[in-house]
C-alpha positions as CSV (number, residue, x, y, z in Angstrom):
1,X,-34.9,47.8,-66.6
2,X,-37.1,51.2,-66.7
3,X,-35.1,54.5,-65.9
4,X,-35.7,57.9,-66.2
5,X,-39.7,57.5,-65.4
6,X,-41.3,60.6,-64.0
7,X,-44.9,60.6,-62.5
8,X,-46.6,64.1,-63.4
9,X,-50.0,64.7,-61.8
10,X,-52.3,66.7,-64.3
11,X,-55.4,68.9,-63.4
12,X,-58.8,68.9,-64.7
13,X,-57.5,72.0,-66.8
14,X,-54.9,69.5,-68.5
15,X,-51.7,71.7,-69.5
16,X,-53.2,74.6,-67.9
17,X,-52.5,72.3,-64.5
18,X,-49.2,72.3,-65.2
19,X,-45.4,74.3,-65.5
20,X,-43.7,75.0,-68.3
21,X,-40.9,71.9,-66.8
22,X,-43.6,69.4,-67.2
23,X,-44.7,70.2,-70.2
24,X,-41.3,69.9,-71.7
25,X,-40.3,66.9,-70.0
26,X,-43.6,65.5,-71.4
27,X,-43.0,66.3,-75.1
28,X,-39.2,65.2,-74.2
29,X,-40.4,61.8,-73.3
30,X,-40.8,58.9,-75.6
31,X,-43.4,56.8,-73.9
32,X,-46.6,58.9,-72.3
33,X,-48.5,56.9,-70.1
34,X,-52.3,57.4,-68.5
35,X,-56.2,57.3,-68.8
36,X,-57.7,58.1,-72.0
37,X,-59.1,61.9,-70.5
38,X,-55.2,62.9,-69.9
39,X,-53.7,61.7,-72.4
40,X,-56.3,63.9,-74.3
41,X,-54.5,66.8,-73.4
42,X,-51.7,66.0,-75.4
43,X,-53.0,65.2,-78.7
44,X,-49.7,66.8,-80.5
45,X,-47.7,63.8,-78.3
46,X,-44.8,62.4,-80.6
47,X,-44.1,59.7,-78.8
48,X,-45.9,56.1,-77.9
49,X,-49.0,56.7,-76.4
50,X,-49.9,54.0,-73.3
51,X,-53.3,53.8,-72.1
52,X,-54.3,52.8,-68.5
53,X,-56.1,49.8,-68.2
54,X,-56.7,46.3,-67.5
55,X,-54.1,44.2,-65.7
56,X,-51.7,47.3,-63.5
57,X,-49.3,44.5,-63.0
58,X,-49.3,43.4,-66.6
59,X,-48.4,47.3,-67.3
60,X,-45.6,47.6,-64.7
61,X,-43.9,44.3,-66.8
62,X,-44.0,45.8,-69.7
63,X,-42.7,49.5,-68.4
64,X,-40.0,47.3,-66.2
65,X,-38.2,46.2,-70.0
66,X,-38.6,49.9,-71.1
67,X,-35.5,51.5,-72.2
68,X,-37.1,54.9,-73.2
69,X,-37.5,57.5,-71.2
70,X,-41.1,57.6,-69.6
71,X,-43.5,60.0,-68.1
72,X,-47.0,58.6,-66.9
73,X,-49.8,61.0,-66.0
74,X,-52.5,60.8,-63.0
75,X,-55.1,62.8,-62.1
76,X,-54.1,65.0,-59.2
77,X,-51.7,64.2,-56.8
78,X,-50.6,60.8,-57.7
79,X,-49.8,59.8,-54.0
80,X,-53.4,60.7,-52.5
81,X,-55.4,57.3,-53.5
82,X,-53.4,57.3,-57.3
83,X,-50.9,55.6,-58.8
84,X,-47.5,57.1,-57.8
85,X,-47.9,54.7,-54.7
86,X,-48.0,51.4,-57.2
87,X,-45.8,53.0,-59.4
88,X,-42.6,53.8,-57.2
89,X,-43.0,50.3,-55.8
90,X,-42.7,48.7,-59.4
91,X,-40.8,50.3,-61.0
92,X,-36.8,51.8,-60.1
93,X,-35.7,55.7,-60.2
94,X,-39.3,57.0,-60.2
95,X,-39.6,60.9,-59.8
96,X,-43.2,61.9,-58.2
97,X,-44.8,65.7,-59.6
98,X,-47.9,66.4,-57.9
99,X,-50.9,68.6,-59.2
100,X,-53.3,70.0,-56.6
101,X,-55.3,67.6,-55.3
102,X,-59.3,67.7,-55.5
103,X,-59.4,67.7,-52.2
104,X,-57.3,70.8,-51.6
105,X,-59.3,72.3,-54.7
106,X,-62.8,71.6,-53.1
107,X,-62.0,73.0,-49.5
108,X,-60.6,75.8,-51.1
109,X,-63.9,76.8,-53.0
110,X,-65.7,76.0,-49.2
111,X,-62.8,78.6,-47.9
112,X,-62.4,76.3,-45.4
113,X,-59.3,74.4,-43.8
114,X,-58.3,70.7,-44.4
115,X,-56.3,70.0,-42.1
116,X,-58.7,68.8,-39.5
117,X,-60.9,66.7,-41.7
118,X,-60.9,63.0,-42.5
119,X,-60.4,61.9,-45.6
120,X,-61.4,58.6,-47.5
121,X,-62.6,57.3,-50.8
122,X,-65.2,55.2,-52.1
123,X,-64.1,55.7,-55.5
124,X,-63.5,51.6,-57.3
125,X,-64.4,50.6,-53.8
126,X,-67.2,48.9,-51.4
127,X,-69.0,52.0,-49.5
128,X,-69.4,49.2,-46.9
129,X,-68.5,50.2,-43.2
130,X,-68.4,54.0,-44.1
131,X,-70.8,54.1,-42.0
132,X,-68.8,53.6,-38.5
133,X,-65.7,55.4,-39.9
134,X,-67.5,58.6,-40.2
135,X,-69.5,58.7,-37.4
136,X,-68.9,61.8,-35.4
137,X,-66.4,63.2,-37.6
138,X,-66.7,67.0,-38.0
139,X,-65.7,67.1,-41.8
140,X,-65.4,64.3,-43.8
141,X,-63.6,64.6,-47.7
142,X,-64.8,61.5,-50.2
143,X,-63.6,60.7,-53.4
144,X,-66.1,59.1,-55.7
145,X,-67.4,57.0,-59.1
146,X,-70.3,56.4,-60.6
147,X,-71.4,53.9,-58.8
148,X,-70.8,55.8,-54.9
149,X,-72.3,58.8,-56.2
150,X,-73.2,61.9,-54.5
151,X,-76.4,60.8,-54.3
152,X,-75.6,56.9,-53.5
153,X,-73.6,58.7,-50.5
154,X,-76.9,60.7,-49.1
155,X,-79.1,58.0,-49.5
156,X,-76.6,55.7,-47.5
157,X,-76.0,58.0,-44.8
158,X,-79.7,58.8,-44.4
159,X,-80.3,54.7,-43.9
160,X,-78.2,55.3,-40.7
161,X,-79.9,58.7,-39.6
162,X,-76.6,61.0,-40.0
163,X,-79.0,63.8,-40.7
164,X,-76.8,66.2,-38.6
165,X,-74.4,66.2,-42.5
166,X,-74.5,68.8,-45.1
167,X,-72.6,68.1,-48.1
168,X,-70.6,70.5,-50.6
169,X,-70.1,68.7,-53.7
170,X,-67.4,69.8,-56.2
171,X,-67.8,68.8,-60.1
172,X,-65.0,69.3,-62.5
173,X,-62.5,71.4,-60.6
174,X,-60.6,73.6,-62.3
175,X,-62.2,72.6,-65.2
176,X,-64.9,74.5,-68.0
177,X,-67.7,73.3,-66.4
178,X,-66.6,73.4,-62.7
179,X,-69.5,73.7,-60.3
180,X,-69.7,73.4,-56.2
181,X,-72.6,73.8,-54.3
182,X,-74.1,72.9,-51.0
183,X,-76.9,70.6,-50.5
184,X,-78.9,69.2,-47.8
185,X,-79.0,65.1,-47.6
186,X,-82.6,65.2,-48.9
187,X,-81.9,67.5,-51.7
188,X,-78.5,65.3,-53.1
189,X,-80.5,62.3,-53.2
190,X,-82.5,63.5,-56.5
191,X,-79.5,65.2,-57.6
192,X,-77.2,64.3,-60.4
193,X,-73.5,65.3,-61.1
194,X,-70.5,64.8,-63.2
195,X,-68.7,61.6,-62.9
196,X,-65.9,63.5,-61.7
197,X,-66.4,65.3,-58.3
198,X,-65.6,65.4,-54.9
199,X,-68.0,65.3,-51.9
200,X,-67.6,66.9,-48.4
201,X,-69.5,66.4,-45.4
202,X,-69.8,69.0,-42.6
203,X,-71.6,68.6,-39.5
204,X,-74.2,71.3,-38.5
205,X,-75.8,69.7,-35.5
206,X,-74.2,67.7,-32.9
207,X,-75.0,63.6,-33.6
208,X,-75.8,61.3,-31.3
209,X,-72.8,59.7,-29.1
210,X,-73.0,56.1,-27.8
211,X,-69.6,55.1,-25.5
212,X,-68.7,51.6,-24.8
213,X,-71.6,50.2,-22.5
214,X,-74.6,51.1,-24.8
215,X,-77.6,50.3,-21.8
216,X,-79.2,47.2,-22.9
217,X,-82.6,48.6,-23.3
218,X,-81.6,50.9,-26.5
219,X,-81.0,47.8,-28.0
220,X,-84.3,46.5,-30.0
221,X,-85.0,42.3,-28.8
222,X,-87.1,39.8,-29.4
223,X,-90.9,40.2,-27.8
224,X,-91.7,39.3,-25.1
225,X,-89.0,37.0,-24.3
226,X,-86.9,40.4,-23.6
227,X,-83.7,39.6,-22.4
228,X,-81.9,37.4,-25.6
229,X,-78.8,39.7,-25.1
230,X,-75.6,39.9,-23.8
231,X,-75.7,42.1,-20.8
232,X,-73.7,45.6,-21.0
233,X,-71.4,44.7,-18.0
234,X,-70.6,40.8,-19.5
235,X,-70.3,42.2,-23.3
236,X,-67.8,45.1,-21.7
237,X,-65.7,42.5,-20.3
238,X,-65.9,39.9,-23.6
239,X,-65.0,43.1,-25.7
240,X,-62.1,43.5,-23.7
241,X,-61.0,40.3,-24.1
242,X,-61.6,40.3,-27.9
243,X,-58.2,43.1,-28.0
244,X,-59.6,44.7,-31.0
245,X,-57.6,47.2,-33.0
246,X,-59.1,49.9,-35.1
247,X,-58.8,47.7,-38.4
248,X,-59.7,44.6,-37.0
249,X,-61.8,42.1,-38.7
250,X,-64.6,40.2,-36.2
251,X,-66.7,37.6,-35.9
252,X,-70.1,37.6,-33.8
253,X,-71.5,33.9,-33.8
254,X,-75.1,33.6,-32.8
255,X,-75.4,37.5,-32.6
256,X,-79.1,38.1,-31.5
257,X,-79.1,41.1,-30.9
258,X,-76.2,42.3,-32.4
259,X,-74.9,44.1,-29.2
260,X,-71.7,42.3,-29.1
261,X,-71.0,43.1,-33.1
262,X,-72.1,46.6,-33.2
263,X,-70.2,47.8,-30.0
264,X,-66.8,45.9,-32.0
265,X,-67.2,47.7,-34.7
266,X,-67.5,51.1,-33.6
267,X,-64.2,50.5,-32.2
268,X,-62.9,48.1,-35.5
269,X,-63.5,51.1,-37.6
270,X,-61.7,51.1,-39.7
271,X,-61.8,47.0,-40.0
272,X,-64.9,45.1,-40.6
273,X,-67.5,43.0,-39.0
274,X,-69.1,39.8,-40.0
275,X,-72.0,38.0,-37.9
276,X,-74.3,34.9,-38.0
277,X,-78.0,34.5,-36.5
278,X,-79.8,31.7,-36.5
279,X,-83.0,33.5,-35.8
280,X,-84.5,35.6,-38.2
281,X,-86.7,37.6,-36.1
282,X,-83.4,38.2,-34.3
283,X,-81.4,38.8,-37.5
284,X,-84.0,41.6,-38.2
285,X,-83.4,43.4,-34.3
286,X,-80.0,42.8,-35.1
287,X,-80.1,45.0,-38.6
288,X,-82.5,47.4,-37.0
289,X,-80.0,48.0,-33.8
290,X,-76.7,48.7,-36.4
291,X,-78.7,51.3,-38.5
292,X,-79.5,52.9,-35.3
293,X,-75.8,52.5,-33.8
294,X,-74.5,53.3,-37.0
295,X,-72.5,50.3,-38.0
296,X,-72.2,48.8,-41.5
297,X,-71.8,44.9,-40.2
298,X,-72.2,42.3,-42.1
299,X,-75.5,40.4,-41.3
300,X,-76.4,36.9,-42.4
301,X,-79.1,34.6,-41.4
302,X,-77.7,30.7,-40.5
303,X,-76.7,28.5,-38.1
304,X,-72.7,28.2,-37.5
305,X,-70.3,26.8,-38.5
306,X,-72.6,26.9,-42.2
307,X,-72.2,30.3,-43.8
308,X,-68.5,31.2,-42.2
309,X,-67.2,30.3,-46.0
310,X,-68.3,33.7,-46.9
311,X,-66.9,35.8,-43.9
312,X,-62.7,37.3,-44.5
313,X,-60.7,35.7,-42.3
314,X,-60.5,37.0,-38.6
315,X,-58.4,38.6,-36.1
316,X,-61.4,38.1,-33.4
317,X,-63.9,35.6,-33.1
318,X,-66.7,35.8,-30.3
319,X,-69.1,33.2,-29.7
320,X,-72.7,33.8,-27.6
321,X,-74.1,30.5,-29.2
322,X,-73.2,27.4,-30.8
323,X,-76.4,25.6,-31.6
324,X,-74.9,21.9,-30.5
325,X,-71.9,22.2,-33.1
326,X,-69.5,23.0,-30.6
327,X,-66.3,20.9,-31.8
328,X,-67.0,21.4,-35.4
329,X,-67.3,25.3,-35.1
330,X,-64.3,25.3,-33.0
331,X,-61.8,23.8,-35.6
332,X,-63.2,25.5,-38.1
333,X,-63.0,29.1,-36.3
334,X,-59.3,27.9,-34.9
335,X,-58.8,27.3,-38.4
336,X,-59.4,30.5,-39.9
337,X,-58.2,32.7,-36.8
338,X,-55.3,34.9,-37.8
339,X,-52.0,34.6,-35.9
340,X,-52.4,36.5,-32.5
341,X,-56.0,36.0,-32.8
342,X,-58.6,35.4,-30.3
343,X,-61.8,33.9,-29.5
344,X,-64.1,34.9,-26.9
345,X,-66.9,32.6,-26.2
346,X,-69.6,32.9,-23.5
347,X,-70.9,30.2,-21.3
348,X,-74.2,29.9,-19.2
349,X,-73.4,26.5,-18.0
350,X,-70.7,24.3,-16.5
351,X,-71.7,21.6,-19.7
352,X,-70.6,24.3,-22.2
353,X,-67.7,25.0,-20.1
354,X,-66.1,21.9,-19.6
355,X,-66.9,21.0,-23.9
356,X,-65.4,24.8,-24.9
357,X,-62.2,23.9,-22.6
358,X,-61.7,20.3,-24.1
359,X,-62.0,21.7,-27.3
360,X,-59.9,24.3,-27.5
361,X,-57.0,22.3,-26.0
362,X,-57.9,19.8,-28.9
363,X,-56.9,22.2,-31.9
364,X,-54.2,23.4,-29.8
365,X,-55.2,27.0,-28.0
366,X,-54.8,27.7,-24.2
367,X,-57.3,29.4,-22.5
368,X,-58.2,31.8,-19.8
369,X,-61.5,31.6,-18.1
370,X,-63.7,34.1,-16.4
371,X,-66.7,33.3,-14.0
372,X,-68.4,36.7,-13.9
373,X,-71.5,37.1,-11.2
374,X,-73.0,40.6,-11.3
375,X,-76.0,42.4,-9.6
376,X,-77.8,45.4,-10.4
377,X,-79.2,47.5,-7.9
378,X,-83.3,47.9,-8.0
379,X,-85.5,49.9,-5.8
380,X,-87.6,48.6,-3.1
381,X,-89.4,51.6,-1.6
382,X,-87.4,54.1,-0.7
383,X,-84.2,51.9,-0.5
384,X,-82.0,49.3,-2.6
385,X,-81.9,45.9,-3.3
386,X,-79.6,44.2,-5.1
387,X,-80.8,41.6,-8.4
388,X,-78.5,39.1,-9.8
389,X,-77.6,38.3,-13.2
390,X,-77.2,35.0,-14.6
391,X,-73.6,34.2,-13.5
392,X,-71.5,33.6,-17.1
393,X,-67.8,31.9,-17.8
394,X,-66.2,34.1,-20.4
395,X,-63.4,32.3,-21.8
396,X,-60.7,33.6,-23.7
397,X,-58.5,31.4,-26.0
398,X,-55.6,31.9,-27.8
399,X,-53.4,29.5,-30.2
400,X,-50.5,27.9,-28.1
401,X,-47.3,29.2,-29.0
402,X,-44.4,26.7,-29.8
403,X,-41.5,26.2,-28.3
404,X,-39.6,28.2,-31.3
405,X,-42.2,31.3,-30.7
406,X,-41.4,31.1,-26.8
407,X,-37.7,31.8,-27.5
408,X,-38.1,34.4,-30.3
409,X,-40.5,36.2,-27.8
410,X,-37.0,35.8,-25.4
411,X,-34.8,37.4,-28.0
C-alpha cells in the first residue's frame, strides 16, 4: 500500500514555482512522478523517475504496491481540471500542494477579478456544447490543447455569432517566453500560440437574449408550407413536462425545426442534446435555427428508431413524430431512458393517442395526458378576434414504479 505520497503543483518557471519545502521534499523522495516538461526541471533527481502516460489506472496500481516515499508533480493547481482529484481517490494518505493556477496567473496580467467568471476547459476534451454554456456569460476562463486552440475557439464561437467576445490569451505564464495579449475574434482566427496557454473571453457589447418562448417566427421553416413546428405555447408546456436539469441529456425525435431541441438545451447546458429529422430540408432549418440560438445539438438526418444507436443514453426523450414506427420506437426509447426519465410525445390525433397510450402501458410506463386547445388573438379592423390552433394531446410518461420503489419512496 502507497504512503507518504505528496501531490506538488509546479509552475511554468519549474523550481522557481516553488518553496524551499518542496524542493526538499522532492529531492527527499524516492519515486518522482509527472509529464516529461516537469520532470525536466529536476534533471539532478536521484531517485526513480515516473513518467505520466498511457493507462492512469495502470499507474495508480503500480503506485498502490509502492513502498517508497512518493511525490508526483502537476502543472498548476492539481485540483483545478488536474490530477490531485484522481490521485487522492486512488491512492491513501495523499497530501495536495498547489502552485498558482493559470487561471489566477492570466486574470492577474488582465488586472482583473476572477471571482465572477466561469470557468471551463476544453483541454483533452470535445468543444461540443460550449456553445450554450457560455452564452451570456460576462467572462468566461478556458483551458486549452492543440487541438481547441485559441484560434479553433474564435472560429467556433464566430459560427454561432458571439461577436460581442474579446479574448485575452495567455502563453507560457510565468515562463521565458510568457506573452498575453488581447485580440478581437477576427484577428485570433489567423493567429498562432504556444501549446500551452490560457484563453479568456470578455464581453464588450451586450448579446442577444432569447427567454423560454422564442416566438415561432424567429425560427427558420420549411417554404411555403410554413407552419412544420411546434407552437411556442404547446413546446412551453412539453418543455415543462420534459423536467430538464442543467446537465440533462435529451432527445428530440422528428425535430423539424429544431424548436423543441434548441429551447432544451439552453436550459440542459451543461448536458447535451441529440436529435433526429427525417427531412433534410428540415435538418438544414434545424442547423441553421441552433447557430442562430446558439446551441451545439447534435443533428442527424434519419428516420427513428434507426440512428438512436449513436445518441448517449437519455434522461428526456420528446417525440413530435414517429413516422408509422410507433411500438418499435417506444421500446426502444423505454429502453434506453434513464431511471426517473421521461418522455414527452405530442399527438395531433385521437389514432396517435390511443396507439402512444397502449404502448407505453405495454413496456410498462404510466402516463399523464394533456389535451391543450389554444387561440391567438388577430385583428379584425379595429378590434380582436380570436384564431385557434390545432388542439394537441401532450402526453407525459414515466416508468411504473414497483411495489419495492413505492415503499422505499414511504421510508
Amino acid at each position: 500500500m502507497s504512503r507518504n505520497v505528496k501531490v506538488i503543483g509546479v509552475g511554468d518557471n519549474g523550481q522557481g514555482s516553488l518553496l524551499p519545502l518542496y524542493i526538499k521534499w522532492i529531492n527527499e523522495s524516492e519515486v518522482l512522478v509527472g509529464g516529461e516538461r516537469n520532470l525536466a526541471f529536476f534533471p539532478e533527481y536521484k531517485g526513480e523517475k515516473i513518467v505520466i502516460k498511457g493507462s492512469l489506472p495502470e499507474l495508480m496500481s503500480k503506485l498502490q504496491k509502492e513502498e517508497r516515499s512518493i511525490v508526483i508533480l502537476a502543472s498548476g493547481d492539481p485540483l483545478f481540471y488536474g490530477i490531485g482529484g484522481y490521485v487522492e481517490k486512488k491512492l491513501e494518505g495523499v497530501q495536495i500542494y498547489p502552485a498558482v493556477s493559470s487561471i489566477q496567473l492570466a486574470f492577474a496580467r488582465m488586472g482583473e477579478s476572477w471571482h465572477d467568471a466561469y470557468i471551463t476547459s476544453v483541454h483533452g476534451r470535445s468543444i461540443k456544447g460550449l456553445a450554450q454554456r457560455i452564452d451570456g456569460k460576462d467572462k468566461v476562463a478556458l483551458l486549452t490543447d492543440e487541438t481547441n486552440s485559441p484560434s479553433a475557439i474564435a472560429a467556433y464561437l464566430l459560427s454561432f455569432g458571439m461577436t460581442e467576445y474579446r479574448a485575452f490569451v495567455a502563453e507560457n505564464l510565468d515562463g521565458a517566453e510568457e506573452r498575453c495579449g488581447w485580440y478581437d475574434l477576427d484577428q485570433l482566427v489567423t493567429a498562432t500560440f504556444s501549446p500551452l496557454n490560457v484563453v479568456i473571453l470578455k464581453k464588450q457589447v451586450p448579446g442577444p437574449v432569447w427567454p423560454l418562448g422564442i416566438e415561432d417566427d424567429q425560427f427558420a421553416q420549411r417554404k411555403p408550407d410554413k407552419g412544420l413546428i411546434t407552437k411556442k405555447e404547446i413546446r412551453v408546456l412539453s418543455i415543462s413536462q420534459l423536467a430538464l436539469q442543467v446537465d440533462s441529456v435529451v432527445w428530440d425525435i422528428g425535430t423539424c425545426t429544431g424548436s423543441i431541441a434548441i429551447e432544451a438545451a439552453r436550459i440542459a447546458r451543461e448536458g447535451a442534446v441529440f436529435a433526429i429529422e427525417k427531412n433534410e430540408d428540415d435538418l438544414q432549418n434545424c442547423l441553421e435555427n441552433s447557430a442562430k440560438f446558439r446551441v451545439d445539438l447534435t443533428a442527424v438526418h434519419g428516420r427513428a428508431p434507426k440512428g438512436l444507436d449513436v445518441f448517449a443514453d437519455p434522461d428526456a426523450i420528446f417525440i413530435g413524430g414517429s413516422g408509422g414506427e410507433m411500438q418499435e420506437l417506444l421500446e426502444i426509447c423505454a429502453a434506453r431512458l434513464k431511471p426517473n426519465g421521461r418522455i414527452v410525445l405530442n399527438a395531433a390525433t385521437i389514432e396517435t393517442l390511443y396507439e402512444a397510450d397502449k404502448t407505453f402501458e405495454k413496456v410498462g410506463f404510466s402516463t399523464q395526458i394533456s389535451l391543450v386547445q389554444v387561440s391567438r388573438s388577430k385583428p379584425i379592423l379595429h378590434m380582436k378576434r380570436f384564431d385557434a390552433l390545432n388542439p394537441i394531446y401532450i402526453i407525459t410518461a414515466q416508468r411504473k414504479q414497483t411495489d419495492m420503489e413505492g415503499e422505499k419512496g414511504d421510508e
